[in-house]
N, C-alpha and C positions, 0 to 999 in steps of 0.2 A: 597808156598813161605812163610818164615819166618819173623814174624815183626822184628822190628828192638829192640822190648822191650823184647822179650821171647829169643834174645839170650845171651849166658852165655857170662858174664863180666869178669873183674877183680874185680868188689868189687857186692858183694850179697847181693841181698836185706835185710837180718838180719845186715849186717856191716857196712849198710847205714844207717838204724834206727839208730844203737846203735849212730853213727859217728853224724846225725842228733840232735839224744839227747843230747849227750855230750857234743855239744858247747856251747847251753844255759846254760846246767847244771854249767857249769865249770866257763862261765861269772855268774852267780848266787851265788857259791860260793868263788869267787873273791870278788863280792862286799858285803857281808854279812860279809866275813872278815874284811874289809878295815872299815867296821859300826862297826864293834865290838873293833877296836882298837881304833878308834874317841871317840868311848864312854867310852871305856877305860881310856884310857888319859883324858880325862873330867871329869873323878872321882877322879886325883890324886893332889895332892898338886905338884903347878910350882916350889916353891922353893926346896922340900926337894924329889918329886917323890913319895911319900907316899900315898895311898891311905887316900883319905879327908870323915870327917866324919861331914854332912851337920851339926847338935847339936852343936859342936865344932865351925865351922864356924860361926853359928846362938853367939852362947855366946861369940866369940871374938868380932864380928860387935858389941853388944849391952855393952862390954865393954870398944870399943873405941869410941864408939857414944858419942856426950853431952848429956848431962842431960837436960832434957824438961825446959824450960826459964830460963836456962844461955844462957849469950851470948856469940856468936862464940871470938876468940877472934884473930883472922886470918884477 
């Protein structure tokens, strides 16, 4: 008598694997995209879309900053 595991299917044990693999793969590469585009857009400038360049940033803040003991005048 034949188990019930040694008889031939529609799907083969090679097209399970692959089928098995593919789903993590594919949520894996779903969210590795969706990271890369978060990160993406965190690098660019809100107003203009630009890619921001942190130096640039750094030397605008400390050109609109006050000057160490003036006073605010706000």
């Amino acid at each position: 008598m034949n188990s019930a595991m040694r008889l031939p299917g529609r799907i083969g044990p090679h097209a399970l694997l692959i089928t098995v693999a593919a789903v993590p793969l594919t949520g894996w590469a779903v969210h590795a995209v969706s990271l890369y585009k978060q990160i993406a857009d965190g690098r660019k400038d809100p107003l203009t879309e630009l890619p921001c360049r942190p130096e640039f940033v750094a030397y605008g803040e400390r050109l609109g900053a006050p000057a160490a003991g003036t006073p605010c005048t706000s």
